[in-house]
Backbone as JSON Lines, residues from 0, in Angstrom:
{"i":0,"aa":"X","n":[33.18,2.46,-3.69],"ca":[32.62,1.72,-2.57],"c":[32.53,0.23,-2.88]}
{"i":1,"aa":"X","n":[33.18,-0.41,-3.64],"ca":[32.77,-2.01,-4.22],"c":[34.13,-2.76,-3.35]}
{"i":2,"aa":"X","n":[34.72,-2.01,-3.13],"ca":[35.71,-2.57,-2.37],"c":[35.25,-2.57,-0.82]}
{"i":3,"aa":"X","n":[34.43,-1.99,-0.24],"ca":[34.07,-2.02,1.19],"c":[32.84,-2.63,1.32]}
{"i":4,"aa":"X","n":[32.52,-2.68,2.58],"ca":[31.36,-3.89,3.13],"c":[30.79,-2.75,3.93]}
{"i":5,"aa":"X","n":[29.41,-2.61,4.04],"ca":[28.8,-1.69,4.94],"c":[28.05,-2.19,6.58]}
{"i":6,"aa":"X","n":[28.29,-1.77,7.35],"ca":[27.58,-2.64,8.52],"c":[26.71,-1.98,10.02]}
{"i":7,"aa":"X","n":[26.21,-2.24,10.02],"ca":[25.05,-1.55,11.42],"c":[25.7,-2.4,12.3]}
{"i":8,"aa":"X","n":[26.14,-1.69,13.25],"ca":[26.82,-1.9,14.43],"c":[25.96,-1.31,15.67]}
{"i":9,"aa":"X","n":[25.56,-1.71,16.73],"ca":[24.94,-1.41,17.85],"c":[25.58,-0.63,18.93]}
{"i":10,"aa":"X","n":[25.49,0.72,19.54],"ca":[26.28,1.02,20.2],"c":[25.91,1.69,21.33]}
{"i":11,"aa":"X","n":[26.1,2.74,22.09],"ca":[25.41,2.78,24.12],"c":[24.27,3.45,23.51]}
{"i":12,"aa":"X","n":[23.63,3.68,24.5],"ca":[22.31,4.55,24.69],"c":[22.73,5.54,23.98]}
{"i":13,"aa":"X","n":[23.61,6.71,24.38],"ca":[24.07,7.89,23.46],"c":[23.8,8.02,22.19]}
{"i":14,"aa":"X","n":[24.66,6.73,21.19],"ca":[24.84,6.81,20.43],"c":[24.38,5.24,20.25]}
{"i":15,"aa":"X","n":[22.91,5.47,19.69],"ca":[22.53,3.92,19.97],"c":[22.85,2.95,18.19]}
{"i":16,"aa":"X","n":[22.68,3.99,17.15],"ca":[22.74,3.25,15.8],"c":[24.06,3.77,15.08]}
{"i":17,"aa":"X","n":[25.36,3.26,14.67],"ca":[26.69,3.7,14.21],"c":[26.75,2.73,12.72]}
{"i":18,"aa":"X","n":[26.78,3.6,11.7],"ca":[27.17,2.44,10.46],"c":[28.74,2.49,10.18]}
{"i":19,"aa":"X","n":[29.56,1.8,10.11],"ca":[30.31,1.07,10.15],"c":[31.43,0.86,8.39]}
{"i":20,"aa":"X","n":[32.38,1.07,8.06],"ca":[32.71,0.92,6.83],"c":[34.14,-0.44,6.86]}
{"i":21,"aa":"X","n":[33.83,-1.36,6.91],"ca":[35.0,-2.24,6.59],"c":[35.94,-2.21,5.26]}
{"i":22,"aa":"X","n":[37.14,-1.9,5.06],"ca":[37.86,-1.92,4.2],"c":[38.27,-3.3,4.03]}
{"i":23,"aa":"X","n":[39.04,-3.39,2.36],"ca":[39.17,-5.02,2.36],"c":[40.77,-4.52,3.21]}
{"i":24,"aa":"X","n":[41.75,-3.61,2.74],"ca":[43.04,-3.48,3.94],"c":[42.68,-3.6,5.55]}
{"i":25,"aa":"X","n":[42.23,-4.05,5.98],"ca":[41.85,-4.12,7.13],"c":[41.62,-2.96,8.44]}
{"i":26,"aa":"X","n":[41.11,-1.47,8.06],"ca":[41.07,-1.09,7.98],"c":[39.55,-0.8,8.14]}
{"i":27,"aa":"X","n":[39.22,-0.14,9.81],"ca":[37.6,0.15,9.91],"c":[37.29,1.62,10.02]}
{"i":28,"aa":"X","n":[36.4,2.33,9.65],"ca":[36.22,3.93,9.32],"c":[34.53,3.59,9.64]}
{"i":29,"aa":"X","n":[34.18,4.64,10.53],"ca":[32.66,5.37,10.83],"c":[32.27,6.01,9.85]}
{"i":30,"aa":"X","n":[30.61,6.01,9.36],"ca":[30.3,6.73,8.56],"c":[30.12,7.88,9.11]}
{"i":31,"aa":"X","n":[30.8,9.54,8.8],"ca":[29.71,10.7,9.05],"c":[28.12,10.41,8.95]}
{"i":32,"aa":"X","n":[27.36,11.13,9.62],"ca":[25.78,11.06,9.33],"c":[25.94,11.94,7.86]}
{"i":33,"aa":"X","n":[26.72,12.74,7.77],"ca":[26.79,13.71,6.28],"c":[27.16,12.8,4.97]}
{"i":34,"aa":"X","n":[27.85,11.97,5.39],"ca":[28.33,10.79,4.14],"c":[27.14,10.33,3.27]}
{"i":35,"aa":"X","n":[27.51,10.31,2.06],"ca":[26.29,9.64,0.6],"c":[25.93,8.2,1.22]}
{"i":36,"aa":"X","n":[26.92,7.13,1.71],"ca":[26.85,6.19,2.39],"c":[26.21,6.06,3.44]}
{"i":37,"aa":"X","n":[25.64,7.07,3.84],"ca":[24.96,7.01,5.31],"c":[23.99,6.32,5.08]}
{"i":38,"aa":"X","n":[23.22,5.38,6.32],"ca":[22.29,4.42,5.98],"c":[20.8,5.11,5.22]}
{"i":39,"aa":"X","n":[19.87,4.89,4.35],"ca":[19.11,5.81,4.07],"c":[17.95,5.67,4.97]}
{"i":40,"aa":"X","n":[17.51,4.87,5.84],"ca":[17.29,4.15,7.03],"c":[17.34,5.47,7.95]}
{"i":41,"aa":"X","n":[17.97,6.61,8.12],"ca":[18.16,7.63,8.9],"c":[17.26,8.7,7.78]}
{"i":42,"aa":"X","n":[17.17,8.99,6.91],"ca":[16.81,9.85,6.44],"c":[15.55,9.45,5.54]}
{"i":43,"aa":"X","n":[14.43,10.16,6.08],"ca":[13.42,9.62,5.79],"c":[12.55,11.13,5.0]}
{"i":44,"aa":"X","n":[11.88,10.97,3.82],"ca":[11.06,11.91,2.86],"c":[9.77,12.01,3.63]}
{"i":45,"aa":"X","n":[9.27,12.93,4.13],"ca":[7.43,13.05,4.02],"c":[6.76,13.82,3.24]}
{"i":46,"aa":"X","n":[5.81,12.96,2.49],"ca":[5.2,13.63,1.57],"c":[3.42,13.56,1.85]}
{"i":47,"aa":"X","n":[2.83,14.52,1.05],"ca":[1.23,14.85,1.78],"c":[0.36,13.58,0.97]}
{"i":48,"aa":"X","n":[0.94,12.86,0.23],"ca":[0.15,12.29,-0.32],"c":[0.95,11.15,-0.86]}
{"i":49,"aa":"X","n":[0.33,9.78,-1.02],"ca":[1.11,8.54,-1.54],"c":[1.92,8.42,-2.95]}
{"i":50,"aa":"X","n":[0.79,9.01,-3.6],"ca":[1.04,8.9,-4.83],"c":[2.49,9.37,-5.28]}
{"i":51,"aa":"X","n":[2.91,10.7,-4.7],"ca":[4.44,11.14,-5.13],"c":[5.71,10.37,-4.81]}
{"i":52,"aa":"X","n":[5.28,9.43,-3.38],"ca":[6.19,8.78,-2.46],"c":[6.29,7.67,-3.31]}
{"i":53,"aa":"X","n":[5.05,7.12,-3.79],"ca":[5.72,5.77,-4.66],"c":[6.23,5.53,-6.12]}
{"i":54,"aa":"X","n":[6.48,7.28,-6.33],"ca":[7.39,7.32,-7.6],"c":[8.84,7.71,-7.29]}
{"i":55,"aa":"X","n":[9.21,8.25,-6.46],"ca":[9.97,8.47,-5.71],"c":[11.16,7.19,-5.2]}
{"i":56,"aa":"X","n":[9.88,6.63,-4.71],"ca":[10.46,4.98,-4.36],"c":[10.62,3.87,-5.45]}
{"i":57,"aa":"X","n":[10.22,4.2,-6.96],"ca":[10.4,3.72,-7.42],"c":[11.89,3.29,-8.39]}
{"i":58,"aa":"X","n":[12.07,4.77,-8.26],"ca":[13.63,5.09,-8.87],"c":[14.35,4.96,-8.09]}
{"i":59,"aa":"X","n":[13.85,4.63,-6.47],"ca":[15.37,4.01,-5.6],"c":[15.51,2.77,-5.84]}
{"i":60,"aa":"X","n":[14.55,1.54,-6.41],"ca":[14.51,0.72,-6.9],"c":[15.17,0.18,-7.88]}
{"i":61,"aa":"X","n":[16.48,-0.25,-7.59],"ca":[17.54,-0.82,-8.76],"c":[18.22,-1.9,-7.96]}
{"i":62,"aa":"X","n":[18.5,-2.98,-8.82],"ca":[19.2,-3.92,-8.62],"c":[18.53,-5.28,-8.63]}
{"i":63,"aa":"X","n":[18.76,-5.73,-7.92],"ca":[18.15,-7.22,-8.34],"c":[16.84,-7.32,-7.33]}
{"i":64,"aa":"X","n":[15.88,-8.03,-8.27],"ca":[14.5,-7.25,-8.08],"c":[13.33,-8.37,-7.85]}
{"i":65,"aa":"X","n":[12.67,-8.72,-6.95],"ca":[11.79,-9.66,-6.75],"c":[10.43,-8.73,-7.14]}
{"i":66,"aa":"X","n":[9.64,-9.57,-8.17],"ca":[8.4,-8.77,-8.32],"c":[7.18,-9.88,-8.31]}
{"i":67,"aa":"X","n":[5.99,-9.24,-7.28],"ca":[5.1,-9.87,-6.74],"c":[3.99,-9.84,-8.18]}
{"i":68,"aa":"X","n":[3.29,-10.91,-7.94],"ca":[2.1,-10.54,-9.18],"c":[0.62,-10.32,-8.52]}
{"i":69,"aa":"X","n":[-0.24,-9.48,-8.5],"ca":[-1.44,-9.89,-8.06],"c":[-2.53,-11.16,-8.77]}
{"i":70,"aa":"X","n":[-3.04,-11.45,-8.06],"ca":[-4.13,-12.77,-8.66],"c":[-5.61,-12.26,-8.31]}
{"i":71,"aa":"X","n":[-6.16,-11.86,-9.63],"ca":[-7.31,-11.32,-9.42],"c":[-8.36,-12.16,-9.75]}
{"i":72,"aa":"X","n":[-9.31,-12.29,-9.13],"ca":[-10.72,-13.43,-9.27],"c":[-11.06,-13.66,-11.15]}
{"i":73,"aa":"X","n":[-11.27,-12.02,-11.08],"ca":[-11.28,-12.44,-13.02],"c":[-10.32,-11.69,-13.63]}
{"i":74,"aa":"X","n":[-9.95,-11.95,-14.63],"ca":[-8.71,-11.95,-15.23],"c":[-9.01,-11.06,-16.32]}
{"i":75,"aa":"X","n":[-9.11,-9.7,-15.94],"ca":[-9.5,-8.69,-16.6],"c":[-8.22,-8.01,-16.97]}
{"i":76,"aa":"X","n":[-6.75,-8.35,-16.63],"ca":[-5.15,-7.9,-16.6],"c":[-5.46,-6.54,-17.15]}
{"i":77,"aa":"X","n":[-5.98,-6.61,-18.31],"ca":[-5.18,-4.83,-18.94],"c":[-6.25,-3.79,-18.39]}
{"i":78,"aa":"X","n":[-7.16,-3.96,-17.26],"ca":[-7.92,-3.37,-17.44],"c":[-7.6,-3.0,-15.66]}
{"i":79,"aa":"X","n":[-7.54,-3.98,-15.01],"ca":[-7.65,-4.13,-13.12],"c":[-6.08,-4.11,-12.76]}
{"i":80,"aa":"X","n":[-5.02,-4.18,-13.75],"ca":[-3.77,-3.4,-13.48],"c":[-3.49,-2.16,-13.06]}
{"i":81,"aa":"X","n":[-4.16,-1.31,-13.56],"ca":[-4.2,0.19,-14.08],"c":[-5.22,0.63,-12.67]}
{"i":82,"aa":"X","n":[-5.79,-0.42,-11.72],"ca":[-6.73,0.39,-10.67],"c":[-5.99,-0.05,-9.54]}
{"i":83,"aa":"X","n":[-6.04,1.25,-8.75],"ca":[-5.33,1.5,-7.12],"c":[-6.44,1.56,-6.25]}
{"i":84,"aa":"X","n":[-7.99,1.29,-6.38],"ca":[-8.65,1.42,-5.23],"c":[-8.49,1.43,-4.07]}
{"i":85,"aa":"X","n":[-8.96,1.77,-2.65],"ca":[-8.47,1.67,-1.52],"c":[-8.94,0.81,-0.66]}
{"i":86,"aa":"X","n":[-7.9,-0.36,0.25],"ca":[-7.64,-1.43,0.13],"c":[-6.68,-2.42,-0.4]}
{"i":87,"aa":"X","n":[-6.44,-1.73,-1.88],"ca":[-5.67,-2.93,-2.77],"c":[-4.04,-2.53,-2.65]}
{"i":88,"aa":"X","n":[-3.37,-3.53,-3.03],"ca":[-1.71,-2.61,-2.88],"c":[-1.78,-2.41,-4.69]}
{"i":89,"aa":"X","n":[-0.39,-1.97,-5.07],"ca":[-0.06,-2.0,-6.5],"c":[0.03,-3.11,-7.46]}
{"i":90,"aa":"X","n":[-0.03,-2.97,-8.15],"ca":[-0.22,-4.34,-9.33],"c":[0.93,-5.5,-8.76]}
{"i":91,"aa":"X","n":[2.2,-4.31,-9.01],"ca":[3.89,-4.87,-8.63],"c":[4.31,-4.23,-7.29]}
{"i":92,"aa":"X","n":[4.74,-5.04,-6.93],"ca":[5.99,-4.65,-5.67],"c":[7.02,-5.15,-6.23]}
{"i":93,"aa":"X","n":[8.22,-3.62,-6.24],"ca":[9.91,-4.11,-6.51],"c":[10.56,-4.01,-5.14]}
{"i":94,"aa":"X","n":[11.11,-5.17,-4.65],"ca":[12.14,-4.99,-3.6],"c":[13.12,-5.5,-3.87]}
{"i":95,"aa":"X","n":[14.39,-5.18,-2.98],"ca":[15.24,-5.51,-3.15],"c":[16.08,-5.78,-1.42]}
{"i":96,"aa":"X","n":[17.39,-6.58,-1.61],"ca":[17.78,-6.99,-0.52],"c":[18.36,-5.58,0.1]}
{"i":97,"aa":"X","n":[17.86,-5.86,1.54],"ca":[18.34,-4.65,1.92],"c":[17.62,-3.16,1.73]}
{"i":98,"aa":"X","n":[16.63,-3.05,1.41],"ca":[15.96,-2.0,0.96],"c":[15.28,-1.62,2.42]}
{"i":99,"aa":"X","n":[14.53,-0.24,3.13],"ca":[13.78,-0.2,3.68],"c":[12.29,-0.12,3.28]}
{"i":100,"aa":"X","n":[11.5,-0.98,4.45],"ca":[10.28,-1.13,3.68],"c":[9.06,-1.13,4.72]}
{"i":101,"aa":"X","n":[7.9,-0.96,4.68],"ca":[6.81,-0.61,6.0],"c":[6.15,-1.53,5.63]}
{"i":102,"aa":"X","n":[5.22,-2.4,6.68],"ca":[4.4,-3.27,6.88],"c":[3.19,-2.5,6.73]}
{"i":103,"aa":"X","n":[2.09,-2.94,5.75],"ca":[1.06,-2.14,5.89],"c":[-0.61,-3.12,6.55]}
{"i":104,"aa":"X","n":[0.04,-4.41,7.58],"ca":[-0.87,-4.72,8.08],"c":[-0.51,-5.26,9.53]}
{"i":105,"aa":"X","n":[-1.88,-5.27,10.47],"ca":[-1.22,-5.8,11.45],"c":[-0.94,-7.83,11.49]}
{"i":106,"aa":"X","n":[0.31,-7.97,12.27],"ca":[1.09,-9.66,11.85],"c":[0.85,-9.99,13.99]}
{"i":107,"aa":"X","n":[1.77,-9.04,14.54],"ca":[1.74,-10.01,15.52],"c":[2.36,-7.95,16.31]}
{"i":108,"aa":"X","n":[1.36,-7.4,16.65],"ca":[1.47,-6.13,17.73],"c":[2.32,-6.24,18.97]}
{"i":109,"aa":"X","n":[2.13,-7.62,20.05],"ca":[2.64,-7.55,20.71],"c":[4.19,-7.78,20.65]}
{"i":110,"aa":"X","n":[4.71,-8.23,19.43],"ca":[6.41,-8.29,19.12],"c":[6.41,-7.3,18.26]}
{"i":111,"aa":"X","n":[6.05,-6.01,18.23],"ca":[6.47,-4.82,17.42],"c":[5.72,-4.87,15.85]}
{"i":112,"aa":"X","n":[5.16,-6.25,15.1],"ca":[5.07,-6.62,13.62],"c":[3.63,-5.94,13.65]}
{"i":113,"aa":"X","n":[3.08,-4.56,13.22],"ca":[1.98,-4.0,13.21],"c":[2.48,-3.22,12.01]}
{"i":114,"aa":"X","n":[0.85,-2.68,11.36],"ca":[0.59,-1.61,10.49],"c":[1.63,-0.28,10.7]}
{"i":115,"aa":"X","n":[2.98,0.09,9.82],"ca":[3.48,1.46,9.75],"c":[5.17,1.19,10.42]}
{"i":116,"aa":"X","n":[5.2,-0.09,10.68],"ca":[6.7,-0.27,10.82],"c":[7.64,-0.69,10.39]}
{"i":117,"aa":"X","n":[8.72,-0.11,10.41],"ca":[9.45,0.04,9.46],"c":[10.85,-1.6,9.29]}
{"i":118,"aa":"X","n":[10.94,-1.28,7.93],"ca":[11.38,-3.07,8.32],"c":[13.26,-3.18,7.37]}
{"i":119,"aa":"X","n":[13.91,-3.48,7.12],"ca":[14.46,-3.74,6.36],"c":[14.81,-5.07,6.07]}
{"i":120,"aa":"X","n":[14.58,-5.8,4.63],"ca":[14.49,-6.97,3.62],"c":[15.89,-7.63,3.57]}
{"i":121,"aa":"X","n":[15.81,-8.94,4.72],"ca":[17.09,-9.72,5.31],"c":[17.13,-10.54,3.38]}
{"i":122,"aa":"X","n":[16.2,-11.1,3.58],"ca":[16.1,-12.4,2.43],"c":[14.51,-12.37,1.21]}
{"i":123,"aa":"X","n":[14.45,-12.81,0.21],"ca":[13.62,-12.65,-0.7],"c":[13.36,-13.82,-1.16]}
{"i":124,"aa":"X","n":[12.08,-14.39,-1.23],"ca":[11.64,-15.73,-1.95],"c":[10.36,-15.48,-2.45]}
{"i":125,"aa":"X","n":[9.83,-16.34,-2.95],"ca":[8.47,-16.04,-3.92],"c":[7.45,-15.87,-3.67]}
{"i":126,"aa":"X","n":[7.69,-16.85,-1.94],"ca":[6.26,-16.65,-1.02],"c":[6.47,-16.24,-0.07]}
{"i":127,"aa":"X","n":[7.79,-16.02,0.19],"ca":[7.79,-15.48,1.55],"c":[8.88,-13.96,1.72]}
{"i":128,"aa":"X","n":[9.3,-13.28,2.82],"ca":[10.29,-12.04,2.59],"c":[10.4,-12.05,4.12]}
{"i":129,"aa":"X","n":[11.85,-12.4,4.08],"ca":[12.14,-12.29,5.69],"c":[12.81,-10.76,5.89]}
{"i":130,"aa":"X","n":[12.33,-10.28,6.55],"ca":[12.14,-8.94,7.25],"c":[12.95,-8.65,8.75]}
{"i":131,"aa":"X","n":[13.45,-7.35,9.19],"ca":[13.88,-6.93,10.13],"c":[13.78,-5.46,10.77]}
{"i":132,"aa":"X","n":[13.12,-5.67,11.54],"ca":[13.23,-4.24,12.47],"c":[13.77,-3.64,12.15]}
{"i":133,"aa":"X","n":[13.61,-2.08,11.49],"ca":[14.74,-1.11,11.18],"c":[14.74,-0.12,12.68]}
{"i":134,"aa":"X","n":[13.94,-0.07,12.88],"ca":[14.0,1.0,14.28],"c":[12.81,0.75,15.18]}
{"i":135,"aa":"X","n":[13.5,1.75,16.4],"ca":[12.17,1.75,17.62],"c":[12.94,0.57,18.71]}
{"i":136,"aa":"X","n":[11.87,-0.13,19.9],"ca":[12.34,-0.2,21.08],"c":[12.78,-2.02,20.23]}
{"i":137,"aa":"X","n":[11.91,-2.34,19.17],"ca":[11.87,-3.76,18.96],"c":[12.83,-4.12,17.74]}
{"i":138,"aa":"X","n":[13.71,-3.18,17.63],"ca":[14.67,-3.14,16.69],"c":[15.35,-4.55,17.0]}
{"i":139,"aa":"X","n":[15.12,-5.1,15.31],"ca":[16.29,-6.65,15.07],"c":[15.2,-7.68,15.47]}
{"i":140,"aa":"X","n":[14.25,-7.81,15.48],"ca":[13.34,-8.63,15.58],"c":[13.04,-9.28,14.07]}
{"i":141,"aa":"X","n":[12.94,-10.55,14.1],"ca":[12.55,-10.7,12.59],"c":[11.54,-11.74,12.57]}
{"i":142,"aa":"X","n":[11.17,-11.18,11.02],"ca":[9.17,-11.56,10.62],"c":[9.64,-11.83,9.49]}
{"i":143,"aa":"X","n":[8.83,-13.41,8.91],"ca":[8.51,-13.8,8.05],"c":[7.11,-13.74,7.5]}
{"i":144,"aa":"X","n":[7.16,-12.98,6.3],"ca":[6.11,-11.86,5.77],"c":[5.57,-13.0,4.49]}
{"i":145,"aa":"X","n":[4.25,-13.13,4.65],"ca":[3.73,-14.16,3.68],"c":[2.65,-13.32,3.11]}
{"i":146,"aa":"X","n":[2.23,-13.52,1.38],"ca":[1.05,-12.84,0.78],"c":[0.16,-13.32,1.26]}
{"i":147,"aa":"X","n":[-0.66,-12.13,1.19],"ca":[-2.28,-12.23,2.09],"c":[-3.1,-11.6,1.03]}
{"i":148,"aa":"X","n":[-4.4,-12.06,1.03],"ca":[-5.41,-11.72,0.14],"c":[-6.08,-10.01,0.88]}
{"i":149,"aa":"X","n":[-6.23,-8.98,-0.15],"ca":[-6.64,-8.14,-0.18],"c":[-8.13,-8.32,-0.59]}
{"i":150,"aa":"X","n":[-9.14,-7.27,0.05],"ca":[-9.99,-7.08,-0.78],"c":[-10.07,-5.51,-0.88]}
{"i":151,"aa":"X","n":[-10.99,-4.63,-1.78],"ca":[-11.06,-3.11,-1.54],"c":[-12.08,-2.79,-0.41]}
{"i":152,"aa":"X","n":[-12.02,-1.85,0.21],"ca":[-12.59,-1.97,1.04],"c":[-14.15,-0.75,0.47]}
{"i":153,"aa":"X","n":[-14.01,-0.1,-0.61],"ca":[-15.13,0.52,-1.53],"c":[-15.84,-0.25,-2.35]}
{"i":154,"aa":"X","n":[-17.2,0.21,-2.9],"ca":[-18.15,-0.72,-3.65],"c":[-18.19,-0.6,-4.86]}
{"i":155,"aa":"X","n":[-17.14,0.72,-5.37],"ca":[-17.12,1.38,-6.51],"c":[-17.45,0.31,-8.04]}
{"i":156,"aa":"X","n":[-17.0,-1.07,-7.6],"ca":[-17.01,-1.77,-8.75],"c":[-18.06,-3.06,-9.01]}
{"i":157,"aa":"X","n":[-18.62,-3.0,-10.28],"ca":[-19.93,-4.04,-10.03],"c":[-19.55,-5.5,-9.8]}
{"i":158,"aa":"X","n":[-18.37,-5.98,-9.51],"ca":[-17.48,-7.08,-9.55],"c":[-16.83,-6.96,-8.09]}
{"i":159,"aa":"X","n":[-16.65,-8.2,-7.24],"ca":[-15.44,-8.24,-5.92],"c":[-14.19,-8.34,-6.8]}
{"i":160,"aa":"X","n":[-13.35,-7.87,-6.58],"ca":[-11.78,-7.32,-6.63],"c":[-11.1,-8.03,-5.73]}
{"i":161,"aa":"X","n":[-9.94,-9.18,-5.99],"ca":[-9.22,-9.77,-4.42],"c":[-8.11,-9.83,-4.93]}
{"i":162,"aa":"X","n":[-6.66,-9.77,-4.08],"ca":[-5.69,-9.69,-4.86],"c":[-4.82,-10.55,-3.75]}
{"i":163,"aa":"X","n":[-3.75,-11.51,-4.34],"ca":[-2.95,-11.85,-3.41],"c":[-1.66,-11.33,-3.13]}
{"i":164,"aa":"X","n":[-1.04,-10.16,-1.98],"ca":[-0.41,-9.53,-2.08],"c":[1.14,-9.59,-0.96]}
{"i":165,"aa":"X","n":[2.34,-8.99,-1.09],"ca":[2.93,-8.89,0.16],"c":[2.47,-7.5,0.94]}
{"i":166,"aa":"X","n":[1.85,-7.68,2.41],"ca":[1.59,-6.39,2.84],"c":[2.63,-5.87,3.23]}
{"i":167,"aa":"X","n":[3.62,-4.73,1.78],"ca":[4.6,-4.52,2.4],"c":[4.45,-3.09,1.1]}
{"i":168,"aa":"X","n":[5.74,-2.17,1.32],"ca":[5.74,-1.02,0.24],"c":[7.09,-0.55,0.56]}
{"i":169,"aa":"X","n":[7.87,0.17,-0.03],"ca":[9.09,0.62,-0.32],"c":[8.62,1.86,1.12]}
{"i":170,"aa":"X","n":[10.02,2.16,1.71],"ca":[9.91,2.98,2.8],"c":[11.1,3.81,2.55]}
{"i":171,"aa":"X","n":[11.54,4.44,1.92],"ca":[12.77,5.19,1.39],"c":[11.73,7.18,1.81]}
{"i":172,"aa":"X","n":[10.29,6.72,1.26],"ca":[9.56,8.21,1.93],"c":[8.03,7.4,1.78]}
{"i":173,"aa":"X","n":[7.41,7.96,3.24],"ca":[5.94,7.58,3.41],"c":[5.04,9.37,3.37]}
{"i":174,"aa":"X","n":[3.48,8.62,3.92],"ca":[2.88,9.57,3.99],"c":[3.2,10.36,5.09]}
{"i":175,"aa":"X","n":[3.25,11.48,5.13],"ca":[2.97,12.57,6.27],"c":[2.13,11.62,7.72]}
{"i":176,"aa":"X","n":[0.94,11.34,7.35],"ca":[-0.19,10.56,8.2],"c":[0.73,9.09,8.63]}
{"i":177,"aa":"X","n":[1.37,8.36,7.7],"ca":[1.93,7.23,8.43],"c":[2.94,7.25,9.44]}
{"i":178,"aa":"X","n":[3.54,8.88,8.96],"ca":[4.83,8.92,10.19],"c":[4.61,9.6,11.45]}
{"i":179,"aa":"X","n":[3.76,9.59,11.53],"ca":[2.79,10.05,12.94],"c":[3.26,8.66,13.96]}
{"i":180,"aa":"X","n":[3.62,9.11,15.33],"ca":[4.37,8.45,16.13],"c":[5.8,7.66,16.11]}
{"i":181,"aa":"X","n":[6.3,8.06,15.1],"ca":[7.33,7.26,14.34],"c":[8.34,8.22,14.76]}
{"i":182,"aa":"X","n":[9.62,8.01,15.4],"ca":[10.96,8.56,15.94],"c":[12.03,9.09,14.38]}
{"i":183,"aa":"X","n":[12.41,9.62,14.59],"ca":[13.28,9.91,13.33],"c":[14.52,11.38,13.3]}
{"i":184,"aa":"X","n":[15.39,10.76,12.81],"ca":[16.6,11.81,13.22],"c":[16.35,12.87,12.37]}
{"i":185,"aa":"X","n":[16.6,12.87,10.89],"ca":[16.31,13.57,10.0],"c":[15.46,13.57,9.2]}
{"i":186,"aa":"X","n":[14.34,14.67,8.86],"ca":[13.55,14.65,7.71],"c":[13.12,15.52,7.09]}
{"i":187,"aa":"X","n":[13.02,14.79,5.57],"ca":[12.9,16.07,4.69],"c":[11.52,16.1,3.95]}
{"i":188,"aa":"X","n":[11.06,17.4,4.01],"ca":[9.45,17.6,3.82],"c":[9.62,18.02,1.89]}
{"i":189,"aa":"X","n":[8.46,16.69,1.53],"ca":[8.17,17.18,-0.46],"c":[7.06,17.85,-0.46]}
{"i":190,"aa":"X","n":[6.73,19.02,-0.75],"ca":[4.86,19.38,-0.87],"c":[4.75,19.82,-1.95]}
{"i":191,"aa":"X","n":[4.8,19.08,-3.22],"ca":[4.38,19.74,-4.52],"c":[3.21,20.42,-4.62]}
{"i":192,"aa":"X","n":[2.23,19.78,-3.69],"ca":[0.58,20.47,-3.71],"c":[0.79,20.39,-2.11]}
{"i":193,"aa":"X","n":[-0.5,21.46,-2.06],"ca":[-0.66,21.61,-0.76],"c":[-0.99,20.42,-0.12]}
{"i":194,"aa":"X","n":[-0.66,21.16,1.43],"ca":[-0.82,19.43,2.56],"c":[-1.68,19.96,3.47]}
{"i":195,"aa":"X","n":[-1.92,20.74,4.2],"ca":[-2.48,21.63,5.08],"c":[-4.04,22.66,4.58]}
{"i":196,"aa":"X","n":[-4.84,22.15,5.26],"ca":[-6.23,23.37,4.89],"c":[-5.83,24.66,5.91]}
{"i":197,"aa":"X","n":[-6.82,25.81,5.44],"ca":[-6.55,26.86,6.37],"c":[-6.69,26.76,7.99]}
{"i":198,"aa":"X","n":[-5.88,26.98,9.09],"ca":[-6.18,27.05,10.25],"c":[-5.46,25.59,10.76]}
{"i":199,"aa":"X","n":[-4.87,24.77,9.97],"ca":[-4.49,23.2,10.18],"c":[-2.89,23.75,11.17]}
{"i":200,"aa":"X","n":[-2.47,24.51,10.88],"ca":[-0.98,24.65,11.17],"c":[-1.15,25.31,12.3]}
């Protein structure tokens, strides 16, 4: 595949999303939806819980790699690395160009840029990550995504906790709970532990 160019092409109502394979012989070929090449953008993981999804997402994570740092009030590093309270994002965010990725705050609702939508990563800079609609009615819209200060939203710690973060996370597989209202062609269910109490189903 180093010889071809991959491309999202727009096409009728029917068949509204077609990826596209340019050869350098000039020479254009449709992806099957069955193809390894198929966008991963169509095929989405749900899992019952975060924690599996962002190891998951971590090993889709290769290539050239922008990594965010948090800035914590006190500079406790080996100690406030290692905590995920709720509220805070991860120590690191790895993205990469082109990756799919979910907004995890609300930016601007009435142009689609809210909490749980799904985005894919046009451009990468240090303070900023220009972003694009991966799906839904506001598809191709684009947001320039700037770090925002977190706080936790628990008291668990005798210290305030603030972090300066991108509100953003790898979207290759979310929670079960985030993909609630979310459209999707194909998906494939992980439940290493249970997801469901008795009587839920």
């Amino acid at each position: 595949m180093n010889s071809e160019v991959a491309t999202l092409v727009p096409g009728d109502i029917k068949n509204p999303l077609d990826v596209i394979i340019y050869c350098l012989n000039g020479h254009v070929q449709k992806i099957n939806s069955t193809h390894r090449s198929y966008d991963p953008l169509h095929y989405v993981l749900l899992l019952p819980e975060g924690t599996d999804g962002w190891q998951l997402n971590m090993k889709k994570s290769n290539g050239q790699i922008l990594t965010a740092m948090n800035f914590y009030a006190y500079q406790l590093q080996d100690f406030l690395n290692n905590l995920n309270p709720s509220g805070l994002l991860f120590h690191k965010i790895k993205l990469k160009k082109n990756c799919p990725t979910m907004l995890l705050r609300n930016f601007d609702p009435a142009n689609g840029h809210c909490n749980g939508t799904r985005y894919t990563v046009a451009e990468l800079n240090f303070n900023v990550i220009e972003a694009v609609i991966a799906t839904g009615p506001k598809n191709g819209k684009r947001l320039f995504i700037l770090r925002i200060h977190f706080i936790p939203t628990d008291n668990q710690f005798p210290l305030q906790l603030r972090c300066r973060q991108f509100p953003m996370k790898l979207a290759f597989s979310f929670t079960a709970n985030k993909a609630q209202g979310q459209t999707l062609d194909r998906v494939g269910v992980f439940l290493p532990t249970p997801m469901f109490t008795h009587g839920q189903l």
